[in-house]
N, CA, C and O atoms as a printed pandas DataFrame, in Angstrom:
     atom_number atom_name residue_name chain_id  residue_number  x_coord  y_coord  z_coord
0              1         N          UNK        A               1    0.853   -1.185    0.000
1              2        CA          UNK        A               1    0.000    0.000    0.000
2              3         C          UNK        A               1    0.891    1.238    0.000
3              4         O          UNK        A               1    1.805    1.406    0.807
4              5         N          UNK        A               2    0.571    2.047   -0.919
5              6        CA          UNK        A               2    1.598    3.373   -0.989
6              7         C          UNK        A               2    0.682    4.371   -0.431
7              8         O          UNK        A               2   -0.545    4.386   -0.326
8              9         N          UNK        A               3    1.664    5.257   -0.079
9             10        CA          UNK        A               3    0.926    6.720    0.792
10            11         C          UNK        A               3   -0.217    6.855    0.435
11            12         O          UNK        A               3   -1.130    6.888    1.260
12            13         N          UNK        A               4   -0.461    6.984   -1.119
13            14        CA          UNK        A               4   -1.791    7.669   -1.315
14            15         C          UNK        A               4   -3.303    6.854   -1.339
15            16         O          UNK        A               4   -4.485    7.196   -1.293
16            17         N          UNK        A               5   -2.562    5.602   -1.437
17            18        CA          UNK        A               5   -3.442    4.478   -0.845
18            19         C          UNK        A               5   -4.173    4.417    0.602
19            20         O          UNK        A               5   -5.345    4.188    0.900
20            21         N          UNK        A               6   -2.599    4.823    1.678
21            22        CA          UNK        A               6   -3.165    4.693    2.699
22            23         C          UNK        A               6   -4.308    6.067    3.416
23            24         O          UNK        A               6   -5.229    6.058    4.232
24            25         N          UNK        A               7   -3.528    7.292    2.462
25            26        CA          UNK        A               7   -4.272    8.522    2.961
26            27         C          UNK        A               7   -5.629    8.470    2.568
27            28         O          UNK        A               7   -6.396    9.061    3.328
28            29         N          UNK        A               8   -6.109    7.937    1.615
29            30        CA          UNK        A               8   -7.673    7.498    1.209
30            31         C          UNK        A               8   -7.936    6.824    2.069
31            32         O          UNK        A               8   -8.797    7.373    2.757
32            33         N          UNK        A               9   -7.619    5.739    2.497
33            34        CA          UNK        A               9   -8.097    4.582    3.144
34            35         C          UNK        A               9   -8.717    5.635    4.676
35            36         O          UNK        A               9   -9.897    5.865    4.942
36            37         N          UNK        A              10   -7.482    6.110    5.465
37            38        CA          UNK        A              10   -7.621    7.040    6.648
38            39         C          UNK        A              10   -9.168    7.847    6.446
39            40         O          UNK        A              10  -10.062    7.864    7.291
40            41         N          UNK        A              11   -9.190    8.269    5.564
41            42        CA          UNK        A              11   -9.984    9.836    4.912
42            43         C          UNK        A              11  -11.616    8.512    4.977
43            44         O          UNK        A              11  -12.694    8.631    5.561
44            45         N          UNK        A              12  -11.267    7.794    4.418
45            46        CA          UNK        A              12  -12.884    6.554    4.212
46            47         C          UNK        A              12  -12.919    6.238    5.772
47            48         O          UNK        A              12  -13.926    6.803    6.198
48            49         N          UNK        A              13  -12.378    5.698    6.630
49            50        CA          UNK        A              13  -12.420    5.659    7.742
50            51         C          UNK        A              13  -12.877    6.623    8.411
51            52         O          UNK        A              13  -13.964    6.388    8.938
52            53         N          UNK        A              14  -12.293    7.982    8.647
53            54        CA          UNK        A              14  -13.084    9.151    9.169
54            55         C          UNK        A              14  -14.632    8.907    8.505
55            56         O          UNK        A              14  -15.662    8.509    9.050
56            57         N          UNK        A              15  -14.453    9.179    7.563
57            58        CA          UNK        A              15  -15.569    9.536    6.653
58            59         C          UNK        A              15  -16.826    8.710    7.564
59            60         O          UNK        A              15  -17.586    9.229    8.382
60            61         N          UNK        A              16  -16.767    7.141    7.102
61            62        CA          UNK        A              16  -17.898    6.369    8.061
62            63         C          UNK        A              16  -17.935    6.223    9.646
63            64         O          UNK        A              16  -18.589    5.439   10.334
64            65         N          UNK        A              17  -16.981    7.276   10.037
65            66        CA          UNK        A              17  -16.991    7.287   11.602
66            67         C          UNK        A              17  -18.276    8.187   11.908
67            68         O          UNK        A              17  -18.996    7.953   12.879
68            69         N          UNK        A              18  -18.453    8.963   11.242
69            70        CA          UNK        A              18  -18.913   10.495   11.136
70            71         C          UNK        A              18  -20.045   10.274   10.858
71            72         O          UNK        A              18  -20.919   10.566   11.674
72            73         N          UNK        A              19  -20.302    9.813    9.879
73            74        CA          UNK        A              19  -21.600    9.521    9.002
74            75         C          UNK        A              19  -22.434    8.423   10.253
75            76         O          UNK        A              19  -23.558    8.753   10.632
76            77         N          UNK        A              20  -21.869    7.325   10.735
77            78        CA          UNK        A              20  -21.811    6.309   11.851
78            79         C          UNK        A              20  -23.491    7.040   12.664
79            80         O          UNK        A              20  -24.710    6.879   12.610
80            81         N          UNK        A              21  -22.485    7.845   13.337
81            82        CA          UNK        A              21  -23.089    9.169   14.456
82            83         C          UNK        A              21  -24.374    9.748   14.094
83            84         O          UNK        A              21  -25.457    9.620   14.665
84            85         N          UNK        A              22  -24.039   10.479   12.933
85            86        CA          UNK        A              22  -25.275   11.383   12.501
86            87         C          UNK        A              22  -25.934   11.167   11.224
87            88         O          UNK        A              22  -25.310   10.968   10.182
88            89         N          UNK        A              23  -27.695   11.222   11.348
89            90        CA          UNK        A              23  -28.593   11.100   10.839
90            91         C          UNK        A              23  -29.369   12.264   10.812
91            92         O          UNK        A              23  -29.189   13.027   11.761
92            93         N          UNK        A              24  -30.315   12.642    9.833
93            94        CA          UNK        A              24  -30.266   13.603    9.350
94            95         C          UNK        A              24  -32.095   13.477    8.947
95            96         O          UNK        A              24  -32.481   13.305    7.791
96            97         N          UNK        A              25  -33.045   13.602   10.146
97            98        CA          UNK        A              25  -34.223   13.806    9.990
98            99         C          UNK        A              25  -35.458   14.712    9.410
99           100         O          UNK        A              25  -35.102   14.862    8.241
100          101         N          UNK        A              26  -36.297   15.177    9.505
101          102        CA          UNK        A              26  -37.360   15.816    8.777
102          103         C          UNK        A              26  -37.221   17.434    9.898
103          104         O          UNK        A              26  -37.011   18.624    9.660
104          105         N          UNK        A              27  -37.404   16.841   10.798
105          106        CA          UNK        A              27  -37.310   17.828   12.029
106          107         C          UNK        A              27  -35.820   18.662   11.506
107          108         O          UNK        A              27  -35.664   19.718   10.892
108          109         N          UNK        A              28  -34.934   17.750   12.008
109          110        CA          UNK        A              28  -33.014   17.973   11.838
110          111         C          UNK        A              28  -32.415   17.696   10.530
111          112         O          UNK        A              28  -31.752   16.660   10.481
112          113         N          UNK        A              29  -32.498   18.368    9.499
113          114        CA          UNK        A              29  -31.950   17.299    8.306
114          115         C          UNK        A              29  -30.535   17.687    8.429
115          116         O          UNK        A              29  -30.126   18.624    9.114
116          117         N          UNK        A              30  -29.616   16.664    7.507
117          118        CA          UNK        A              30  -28.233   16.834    7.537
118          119         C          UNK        A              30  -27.924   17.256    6.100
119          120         O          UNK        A              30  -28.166   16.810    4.979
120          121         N          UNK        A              31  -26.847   19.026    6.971
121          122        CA          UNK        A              31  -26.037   19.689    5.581
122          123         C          UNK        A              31  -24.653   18.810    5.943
123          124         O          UNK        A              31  -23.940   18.727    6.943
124          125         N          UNK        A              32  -24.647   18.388    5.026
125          126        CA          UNK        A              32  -23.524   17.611    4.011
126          127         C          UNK        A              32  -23.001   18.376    3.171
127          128         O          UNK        A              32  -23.509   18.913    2.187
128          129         N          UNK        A              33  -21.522   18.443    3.744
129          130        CA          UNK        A              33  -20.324   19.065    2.735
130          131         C          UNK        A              33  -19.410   18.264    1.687
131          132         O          UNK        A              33  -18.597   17.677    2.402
132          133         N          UNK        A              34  -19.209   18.030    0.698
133          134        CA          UNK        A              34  -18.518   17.885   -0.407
134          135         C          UNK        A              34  -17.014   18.595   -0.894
135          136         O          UNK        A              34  -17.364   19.714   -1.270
136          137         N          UNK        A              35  -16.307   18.550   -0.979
137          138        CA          UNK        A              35  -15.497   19.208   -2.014
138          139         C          UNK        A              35  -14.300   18.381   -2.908
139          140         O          UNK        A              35  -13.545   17.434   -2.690
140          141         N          UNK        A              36  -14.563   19.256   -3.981
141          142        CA          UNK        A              36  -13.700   18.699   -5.097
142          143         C          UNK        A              36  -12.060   19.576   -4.732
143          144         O          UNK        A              36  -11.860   20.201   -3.691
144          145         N          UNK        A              37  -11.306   19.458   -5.566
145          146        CA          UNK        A              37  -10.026   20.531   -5.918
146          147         C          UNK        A              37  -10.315   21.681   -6.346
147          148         O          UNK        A              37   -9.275   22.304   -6.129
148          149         N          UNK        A              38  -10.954   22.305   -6.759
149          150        CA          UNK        A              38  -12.222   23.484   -7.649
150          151         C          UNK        A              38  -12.963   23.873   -7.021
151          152         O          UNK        A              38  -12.692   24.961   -6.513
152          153         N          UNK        A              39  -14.107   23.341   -6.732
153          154        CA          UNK        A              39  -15.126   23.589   -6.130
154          155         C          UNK        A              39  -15.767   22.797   -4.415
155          156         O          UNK        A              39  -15.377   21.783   -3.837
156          157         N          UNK        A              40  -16.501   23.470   -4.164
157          158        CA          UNK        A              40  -17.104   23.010   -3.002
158          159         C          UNK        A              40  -18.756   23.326   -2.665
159          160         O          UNK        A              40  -19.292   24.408   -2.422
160          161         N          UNK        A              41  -19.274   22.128   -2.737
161          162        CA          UNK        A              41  -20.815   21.538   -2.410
162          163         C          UNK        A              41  -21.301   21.755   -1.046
163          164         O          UNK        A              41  -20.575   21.507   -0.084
164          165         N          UNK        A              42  -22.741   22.299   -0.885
165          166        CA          UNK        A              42  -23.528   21.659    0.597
166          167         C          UNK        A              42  -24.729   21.409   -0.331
167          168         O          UNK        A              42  -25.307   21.796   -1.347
168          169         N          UNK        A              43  -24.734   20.495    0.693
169          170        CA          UNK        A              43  -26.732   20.120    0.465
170          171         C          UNK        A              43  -27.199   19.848    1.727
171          172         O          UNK        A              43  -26.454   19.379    2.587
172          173         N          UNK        A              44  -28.522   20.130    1.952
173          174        CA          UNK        A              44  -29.347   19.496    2.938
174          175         C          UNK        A              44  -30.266   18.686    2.804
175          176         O          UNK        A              44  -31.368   18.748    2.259
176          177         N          UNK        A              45  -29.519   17.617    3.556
177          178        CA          UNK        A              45  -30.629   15.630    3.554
178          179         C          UNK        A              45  -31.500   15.285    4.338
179          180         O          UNK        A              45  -31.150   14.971    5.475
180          181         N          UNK        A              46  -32.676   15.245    4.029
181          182        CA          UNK        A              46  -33.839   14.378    4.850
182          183         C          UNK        A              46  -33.325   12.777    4.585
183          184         O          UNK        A              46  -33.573   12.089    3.595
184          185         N          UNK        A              47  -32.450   12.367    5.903
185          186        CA          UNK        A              47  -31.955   10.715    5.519
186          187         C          UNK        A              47  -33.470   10.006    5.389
187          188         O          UNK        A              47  -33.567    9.204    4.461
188          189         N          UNK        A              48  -34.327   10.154    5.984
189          190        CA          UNK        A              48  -35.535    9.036    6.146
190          191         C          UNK        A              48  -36.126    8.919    5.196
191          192         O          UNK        A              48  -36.741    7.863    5.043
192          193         N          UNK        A              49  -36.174    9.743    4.372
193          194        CA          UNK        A              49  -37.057    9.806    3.331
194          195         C          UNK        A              49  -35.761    9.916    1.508
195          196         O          UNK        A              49  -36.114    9.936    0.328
196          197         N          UNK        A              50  -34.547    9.954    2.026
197          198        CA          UNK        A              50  -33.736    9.895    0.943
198          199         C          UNK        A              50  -33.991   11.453   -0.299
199          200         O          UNK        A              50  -33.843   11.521   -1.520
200          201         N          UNK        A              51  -34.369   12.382    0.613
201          202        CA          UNK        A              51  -34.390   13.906   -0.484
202          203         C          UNK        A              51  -33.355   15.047   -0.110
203          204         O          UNK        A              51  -33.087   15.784    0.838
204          205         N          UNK        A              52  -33.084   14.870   -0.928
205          206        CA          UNK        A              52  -32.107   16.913   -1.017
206          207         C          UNK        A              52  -32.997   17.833   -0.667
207          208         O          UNK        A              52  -33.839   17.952   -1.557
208          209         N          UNK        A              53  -33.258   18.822    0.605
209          210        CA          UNK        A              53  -33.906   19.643    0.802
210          211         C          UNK        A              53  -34.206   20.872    0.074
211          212         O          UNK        A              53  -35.179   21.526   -0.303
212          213         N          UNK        A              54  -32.376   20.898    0.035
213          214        CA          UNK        A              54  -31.537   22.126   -0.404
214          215         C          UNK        A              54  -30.383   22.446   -1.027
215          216         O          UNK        A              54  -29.544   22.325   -0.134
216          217         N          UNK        A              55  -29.713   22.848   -2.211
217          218        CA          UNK        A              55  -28.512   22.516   -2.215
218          219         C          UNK        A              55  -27.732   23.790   -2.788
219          220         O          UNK        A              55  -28.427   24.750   -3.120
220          221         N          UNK        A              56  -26.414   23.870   -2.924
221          222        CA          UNK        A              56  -25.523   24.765   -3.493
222          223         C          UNK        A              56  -24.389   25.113   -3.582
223          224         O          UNK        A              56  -24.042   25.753   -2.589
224          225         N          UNK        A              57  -23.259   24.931   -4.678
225          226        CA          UNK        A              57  -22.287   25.180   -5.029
226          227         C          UNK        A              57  -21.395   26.381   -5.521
227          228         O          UNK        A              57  -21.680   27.549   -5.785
228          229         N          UNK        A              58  -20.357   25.763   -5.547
229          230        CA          UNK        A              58  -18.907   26.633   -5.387
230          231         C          UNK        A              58  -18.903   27.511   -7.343
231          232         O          UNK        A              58  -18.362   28.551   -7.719
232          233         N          UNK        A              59  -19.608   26.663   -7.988
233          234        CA          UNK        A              59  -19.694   26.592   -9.590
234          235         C          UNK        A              59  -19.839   28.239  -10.181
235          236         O          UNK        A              59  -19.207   28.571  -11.184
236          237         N          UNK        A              60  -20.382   28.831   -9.738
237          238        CA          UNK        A              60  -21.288   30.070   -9.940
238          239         C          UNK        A              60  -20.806   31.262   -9.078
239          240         O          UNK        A              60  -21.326   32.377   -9.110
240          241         N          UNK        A              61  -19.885   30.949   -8.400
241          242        CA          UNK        A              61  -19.502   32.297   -7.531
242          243         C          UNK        A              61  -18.698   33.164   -8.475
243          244         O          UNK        A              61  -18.034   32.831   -9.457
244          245         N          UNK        A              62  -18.968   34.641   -7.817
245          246        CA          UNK        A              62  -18.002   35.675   -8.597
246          247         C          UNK        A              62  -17.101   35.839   -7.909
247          248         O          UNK        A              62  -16.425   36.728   -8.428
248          249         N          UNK        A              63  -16.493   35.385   -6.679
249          250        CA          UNK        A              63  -15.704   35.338   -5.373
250          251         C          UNK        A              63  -14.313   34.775   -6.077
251          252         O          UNK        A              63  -14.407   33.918   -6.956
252          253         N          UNK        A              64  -12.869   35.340   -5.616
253          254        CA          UNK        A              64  -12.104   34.911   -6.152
254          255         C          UNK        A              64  -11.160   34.338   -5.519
255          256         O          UNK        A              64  -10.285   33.810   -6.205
256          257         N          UNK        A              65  -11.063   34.276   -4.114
257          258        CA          UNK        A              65  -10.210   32.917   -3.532
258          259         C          UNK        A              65  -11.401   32.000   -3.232
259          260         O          UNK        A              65  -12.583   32.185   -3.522
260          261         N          UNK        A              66  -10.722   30.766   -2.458
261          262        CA          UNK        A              66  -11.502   29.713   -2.287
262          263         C          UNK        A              66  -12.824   30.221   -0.938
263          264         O          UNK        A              66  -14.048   30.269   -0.821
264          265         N          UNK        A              67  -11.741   30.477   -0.242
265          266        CA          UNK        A              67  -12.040   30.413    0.907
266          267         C          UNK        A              67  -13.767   31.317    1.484
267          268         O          UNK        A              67  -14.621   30.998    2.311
268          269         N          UNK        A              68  -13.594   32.708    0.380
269          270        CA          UNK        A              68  -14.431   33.563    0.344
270          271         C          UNK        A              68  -15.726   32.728   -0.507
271          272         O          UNK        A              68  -16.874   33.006   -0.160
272          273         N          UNK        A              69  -15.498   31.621   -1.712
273          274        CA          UNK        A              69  -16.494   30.783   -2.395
274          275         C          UNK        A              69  -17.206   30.452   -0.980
275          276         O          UNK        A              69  -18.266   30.942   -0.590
276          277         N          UNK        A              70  -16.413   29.533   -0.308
277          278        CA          UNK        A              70  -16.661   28.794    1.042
278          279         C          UNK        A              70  -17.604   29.434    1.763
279          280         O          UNK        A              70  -18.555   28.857    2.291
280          281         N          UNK        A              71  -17.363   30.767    1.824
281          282        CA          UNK        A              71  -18.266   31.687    2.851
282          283         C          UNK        A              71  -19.730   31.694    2.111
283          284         O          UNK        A              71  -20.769   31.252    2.599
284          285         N          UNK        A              72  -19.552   32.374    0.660
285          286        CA          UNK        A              72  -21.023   32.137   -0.613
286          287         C          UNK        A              72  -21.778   31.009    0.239
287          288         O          UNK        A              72  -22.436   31.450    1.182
288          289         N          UNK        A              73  -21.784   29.918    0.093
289          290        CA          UNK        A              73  -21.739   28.637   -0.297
290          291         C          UNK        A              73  -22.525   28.481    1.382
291          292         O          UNK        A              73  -23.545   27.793    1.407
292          293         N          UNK        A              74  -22.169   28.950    2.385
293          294        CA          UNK        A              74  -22.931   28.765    3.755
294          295         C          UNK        A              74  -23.685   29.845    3.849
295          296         O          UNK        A              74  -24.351   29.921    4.882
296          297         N          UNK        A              75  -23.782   30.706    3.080
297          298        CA          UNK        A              75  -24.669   31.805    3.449
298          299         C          UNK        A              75  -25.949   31.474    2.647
299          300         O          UNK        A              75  -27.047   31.423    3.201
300          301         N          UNK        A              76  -25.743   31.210    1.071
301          302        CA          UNK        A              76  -26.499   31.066    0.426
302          303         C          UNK        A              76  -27.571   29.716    1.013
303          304         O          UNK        A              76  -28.797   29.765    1.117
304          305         N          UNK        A              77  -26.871   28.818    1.262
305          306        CA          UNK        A              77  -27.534   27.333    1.452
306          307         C          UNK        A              77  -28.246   27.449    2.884
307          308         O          UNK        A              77  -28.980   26.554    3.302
308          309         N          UNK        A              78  -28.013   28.449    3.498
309          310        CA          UNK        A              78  -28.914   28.857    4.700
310          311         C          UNK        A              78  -30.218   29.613    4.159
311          312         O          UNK        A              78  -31.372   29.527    4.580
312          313         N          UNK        A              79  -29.703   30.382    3.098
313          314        CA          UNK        A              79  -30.738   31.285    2.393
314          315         C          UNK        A              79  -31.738   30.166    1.661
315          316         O          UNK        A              79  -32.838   30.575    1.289
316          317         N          UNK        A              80  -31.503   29.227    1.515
317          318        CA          UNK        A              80  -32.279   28.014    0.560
318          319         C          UNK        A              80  -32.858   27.059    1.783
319          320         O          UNK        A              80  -34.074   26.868    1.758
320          321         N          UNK        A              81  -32.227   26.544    2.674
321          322        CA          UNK        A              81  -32.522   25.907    3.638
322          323         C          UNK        A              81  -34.099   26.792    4.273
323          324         O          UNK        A              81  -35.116   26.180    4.600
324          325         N          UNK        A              82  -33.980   27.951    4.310
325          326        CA          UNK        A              82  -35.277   28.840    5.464
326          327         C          UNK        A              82  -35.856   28.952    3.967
327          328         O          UNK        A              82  -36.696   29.785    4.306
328          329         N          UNK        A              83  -36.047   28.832    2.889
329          330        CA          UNK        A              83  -37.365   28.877    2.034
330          331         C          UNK        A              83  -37.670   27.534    2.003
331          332         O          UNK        A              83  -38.789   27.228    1.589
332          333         N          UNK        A              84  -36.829   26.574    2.393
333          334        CA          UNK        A              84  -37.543   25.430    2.882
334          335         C          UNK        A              84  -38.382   25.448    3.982
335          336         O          UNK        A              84  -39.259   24.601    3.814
336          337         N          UNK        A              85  -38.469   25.858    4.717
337          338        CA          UNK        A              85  -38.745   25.847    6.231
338          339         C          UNK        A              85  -37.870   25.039    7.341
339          340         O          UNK        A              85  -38.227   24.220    8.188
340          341         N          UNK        A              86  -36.460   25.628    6.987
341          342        CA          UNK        A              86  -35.586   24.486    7.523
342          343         C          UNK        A              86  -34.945   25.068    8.202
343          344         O          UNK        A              86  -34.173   25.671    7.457
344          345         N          UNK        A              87  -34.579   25.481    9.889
345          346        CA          UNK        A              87  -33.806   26.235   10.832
346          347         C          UNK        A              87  -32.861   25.621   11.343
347          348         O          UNK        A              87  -31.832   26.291   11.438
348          349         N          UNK        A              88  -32.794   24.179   11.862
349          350        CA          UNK        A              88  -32.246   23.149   12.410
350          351         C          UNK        A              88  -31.392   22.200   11.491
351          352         O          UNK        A              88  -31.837   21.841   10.401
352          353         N          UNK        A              89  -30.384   21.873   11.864
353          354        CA          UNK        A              89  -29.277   21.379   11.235
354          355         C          UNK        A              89  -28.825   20.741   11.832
355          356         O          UNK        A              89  -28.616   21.133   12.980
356          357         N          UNK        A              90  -28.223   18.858   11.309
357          358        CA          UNK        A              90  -26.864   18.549   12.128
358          359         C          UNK        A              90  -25.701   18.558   10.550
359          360         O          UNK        A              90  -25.902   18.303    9.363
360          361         N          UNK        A              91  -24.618   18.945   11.264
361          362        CA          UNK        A              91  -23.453   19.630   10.460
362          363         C          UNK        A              91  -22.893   17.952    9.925
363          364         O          UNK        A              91  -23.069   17.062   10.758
364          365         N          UNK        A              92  -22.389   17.644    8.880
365          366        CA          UNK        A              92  -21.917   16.559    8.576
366          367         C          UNK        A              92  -20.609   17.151    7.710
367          368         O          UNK        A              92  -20.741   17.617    6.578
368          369         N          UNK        A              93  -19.474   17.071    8.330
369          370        CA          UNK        A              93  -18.679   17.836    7.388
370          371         C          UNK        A              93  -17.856   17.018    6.357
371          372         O          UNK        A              93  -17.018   17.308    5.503
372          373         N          UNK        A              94  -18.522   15.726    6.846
373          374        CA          UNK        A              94  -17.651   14.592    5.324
374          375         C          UNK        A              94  -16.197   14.111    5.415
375          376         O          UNK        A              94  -15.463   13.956    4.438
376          377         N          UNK        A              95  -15.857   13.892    6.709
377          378        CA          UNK        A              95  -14.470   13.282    6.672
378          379         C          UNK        A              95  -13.700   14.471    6.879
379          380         O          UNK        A              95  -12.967   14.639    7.854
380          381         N          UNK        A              96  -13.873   15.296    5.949
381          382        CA          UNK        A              96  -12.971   16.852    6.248
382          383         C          UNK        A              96  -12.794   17.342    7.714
383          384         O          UNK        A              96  -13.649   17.403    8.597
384          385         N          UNK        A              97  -11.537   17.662    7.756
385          386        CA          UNK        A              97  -10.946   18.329    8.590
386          387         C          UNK        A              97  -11.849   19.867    9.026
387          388         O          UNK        A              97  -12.012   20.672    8.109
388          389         N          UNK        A              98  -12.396   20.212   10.403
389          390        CA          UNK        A              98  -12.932   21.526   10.654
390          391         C          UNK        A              98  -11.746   22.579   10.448
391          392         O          UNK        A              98  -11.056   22.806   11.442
392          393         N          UNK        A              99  -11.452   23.220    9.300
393          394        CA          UNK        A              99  -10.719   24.265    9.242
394          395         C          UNK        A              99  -10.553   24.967    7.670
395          396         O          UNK        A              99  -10.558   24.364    6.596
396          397         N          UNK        A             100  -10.489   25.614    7.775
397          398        CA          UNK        A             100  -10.650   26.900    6.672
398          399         C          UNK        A             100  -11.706   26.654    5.808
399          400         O          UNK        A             100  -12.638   27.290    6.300
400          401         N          UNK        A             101  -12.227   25.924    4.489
401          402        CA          UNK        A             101  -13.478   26.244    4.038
402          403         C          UNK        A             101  -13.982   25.257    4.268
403          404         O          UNK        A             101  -14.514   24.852    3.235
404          405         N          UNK        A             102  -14.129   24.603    5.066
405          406        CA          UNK        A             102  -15.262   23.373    5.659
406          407         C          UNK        A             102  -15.727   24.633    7.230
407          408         O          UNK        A             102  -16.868   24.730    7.683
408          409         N          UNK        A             103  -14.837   25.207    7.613
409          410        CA          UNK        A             103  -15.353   26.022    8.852
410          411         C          UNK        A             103  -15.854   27.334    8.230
411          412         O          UNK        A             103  -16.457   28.133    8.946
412          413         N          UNK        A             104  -15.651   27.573    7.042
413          414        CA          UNK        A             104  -16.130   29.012    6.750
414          415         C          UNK        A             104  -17.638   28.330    5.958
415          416         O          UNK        A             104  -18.403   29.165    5.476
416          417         N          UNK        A             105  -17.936   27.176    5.870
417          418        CA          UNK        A             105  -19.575   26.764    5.391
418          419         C          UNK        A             105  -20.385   27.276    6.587
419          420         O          UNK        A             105  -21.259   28.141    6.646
420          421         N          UNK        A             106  -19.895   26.567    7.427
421          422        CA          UNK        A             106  -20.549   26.493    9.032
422          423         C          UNK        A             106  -20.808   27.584    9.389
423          424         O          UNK        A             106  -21.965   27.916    9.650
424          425         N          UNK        A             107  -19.195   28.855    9.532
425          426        CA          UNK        A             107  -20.096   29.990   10.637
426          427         C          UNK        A             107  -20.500   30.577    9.290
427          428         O          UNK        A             107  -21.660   30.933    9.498
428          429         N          UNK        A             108  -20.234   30.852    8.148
429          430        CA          UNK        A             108  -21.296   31.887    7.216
430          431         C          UNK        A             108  -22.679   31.073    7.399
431          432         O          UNK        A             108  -23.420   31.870    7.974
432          433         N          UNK        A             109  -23.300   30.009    7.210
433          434        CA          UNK        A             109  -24.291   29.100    7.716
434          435         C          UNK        A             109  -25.133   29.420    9.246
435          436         O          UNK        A             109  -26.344   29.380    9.461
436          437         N          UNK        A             110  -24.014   29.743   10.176
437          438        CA          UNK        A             110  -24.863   29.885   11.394
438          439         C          UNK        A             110  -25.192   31.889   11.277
439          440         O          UNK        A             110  -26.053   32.480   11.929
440          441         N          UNK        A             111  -24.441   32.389   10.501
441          442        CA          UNK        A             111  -24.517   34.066   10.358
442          443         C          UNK        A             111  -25.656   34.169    9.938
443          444         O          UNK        A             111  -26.531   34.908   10.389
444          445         N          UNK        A             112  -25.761   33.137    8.675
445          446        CA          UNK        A             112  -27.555   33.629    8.069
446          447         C          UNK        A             112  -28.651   32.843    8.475
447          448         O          UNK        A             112  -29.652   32.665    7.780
448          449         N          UNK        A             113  -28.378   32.143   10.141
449          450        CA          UNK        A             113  -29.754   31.514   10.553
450          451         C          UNK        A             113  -29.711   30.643   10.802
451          452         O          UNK        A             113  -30.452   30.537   11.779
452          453         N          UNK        A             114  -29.060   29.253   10.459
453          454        CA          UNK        A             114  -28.887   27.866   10.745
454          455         C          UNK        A             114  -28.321   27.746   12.286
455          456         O          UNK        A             114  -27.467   28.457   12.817
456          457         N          UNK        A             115  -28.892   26.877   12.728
457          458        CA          UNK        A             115  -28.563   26.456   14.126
458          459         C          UNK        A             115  -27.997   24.836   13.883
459          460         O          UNK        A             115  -28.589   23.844   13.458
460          461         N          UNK        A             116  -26.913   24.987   14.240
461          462        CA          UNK        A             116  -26.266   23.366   14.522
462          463         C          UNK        A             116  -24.815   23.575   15.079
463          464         O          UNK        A             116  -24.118   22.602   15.367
């Protein structure tokens, strides 16, 4: 197994530790973070029923570092989440590490209303 073998393997491990824990109800649905090398995803999941509440990407920003996309990207999906009727959140950050644009989803997210 070479490094980059094993650093996936680590990253899948977190990943279903996480996921393990939290479920993502009608009441509580779960925003789920994504990211590519480029871009970066949230959506919000009703697990019980298997629907995307809400969703929105990194694709479309006029923002020109990452990090500021990152911020878009939790503000907006809060802005989509409450025309759902959706206030309550559990945070699923996907294996990712809490720091720089996995943490700038969250507090731009809790700035425009989301509680989790």
């Amino acid at each position: 197994m070479n490094t980059l073998q094993k650093k996936q393997a680590i990253f899948a491990r977190r990943k279903t530790r996480i996921r393990a824990k939290i479920f993502g109800t009608a009441e509580r649905p779960r925003l789920a973070i994504f990211k590519s090398h480029k871009y970066i995803y949230a959506q919000i999941i009703d697990d019980t029923k298997g629907h995307t509440l809400a969703a929105f990407d990194s694709k479309m920003s006029k923002t020109k570092t990452p990090v500021e996309r990152a911020r878009e990207v939790g503000a907006e999906i809060a802005k989509k989440a409450k025309a759902a009727k959706v206030t309550k959140v559990v945070f699923d950050r996907g294996g990712y590490i809490y720091t720089s644009k996995v943490k700038m989803v969250a507090d731009a997210a809790r700035e425009a209303g989301l509680e989790f």
